[in-house]
C-alpha positions in Angstrom: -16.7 31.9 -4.0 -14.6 30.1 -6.8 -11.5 31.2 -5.8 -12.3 29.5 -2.5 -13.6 26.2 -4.5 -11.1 25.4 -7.2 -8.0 25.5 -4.5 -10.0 23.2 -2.0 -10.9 21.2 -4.5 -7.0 20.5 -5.6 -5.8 19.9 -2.0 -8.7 17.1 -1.9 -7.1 15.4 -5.1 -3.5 16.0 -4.2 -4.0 14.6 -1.0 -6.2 11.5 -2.0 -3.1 11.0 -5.0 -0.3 11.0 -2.5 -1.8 8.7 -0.2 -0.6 4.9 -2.1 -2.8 2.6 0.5 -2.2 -0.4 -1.3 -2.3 -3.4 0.8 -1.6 -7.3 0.8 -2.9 -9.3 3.1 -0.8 -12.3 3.1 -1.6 -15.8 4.8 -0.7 -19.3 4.7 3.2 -19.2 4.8 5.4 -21.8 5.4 7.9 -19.9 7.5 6.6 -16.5 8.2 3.6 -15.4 10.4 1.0 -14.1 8.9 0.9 -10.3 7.8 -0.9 -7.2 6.5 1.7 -5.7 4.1 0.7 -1.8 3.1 3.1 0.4 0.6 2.9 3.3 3.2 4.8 1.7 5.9 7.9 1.3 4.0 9.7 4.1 2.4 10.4 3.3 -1.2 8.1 1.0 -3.7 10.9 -1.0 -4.4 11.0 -2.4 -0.7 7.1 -2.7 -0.5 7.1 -5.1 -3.8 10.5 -7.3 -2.6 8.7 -7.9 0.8 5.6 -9.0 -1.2 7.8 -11.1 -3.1 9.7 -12.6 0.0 6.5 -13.4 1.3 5.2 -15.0 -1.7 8.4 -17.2 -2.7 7.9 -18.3 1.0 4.6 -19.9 0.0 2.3 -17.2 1.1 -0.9 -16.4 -0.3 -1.1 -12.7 -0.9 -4.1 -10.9 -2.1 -5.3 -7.0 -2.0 -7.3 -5.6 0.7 
């Protein structure tokens, strides 16, 4: 029975580890519409955070969801 456990319970936290879900919501731009930014739909950290950033130096609000 624990060799069943300890394994399952490692998937669970690799799994729930990998997954970044970190989102903005951002609103109130001057020039841009309105968006839901989330670190999953681009493929490096790097681009995530200068999106955020384009999005706030255009006068966005941006907060977590």
């Amino acid at each position: 029975m624990l060799k069943i456990f300890i394994p399952t319970i490692l998937v669970c936290i690799l799994t729930i580890s990998c997954n970044k879900n970190n989102c903005k919501e951002c609103t109130g731009c001057k020039d841009l519409p309105n968006a839901t930014l989330c670190e999953d739909d681009f493929e490096k950290s790097s681009d995530y955070n200068d999106q955020v950033d384009n999005y706030v130096s255009n006068g966005c609000n941006c907060k977590d969801k």
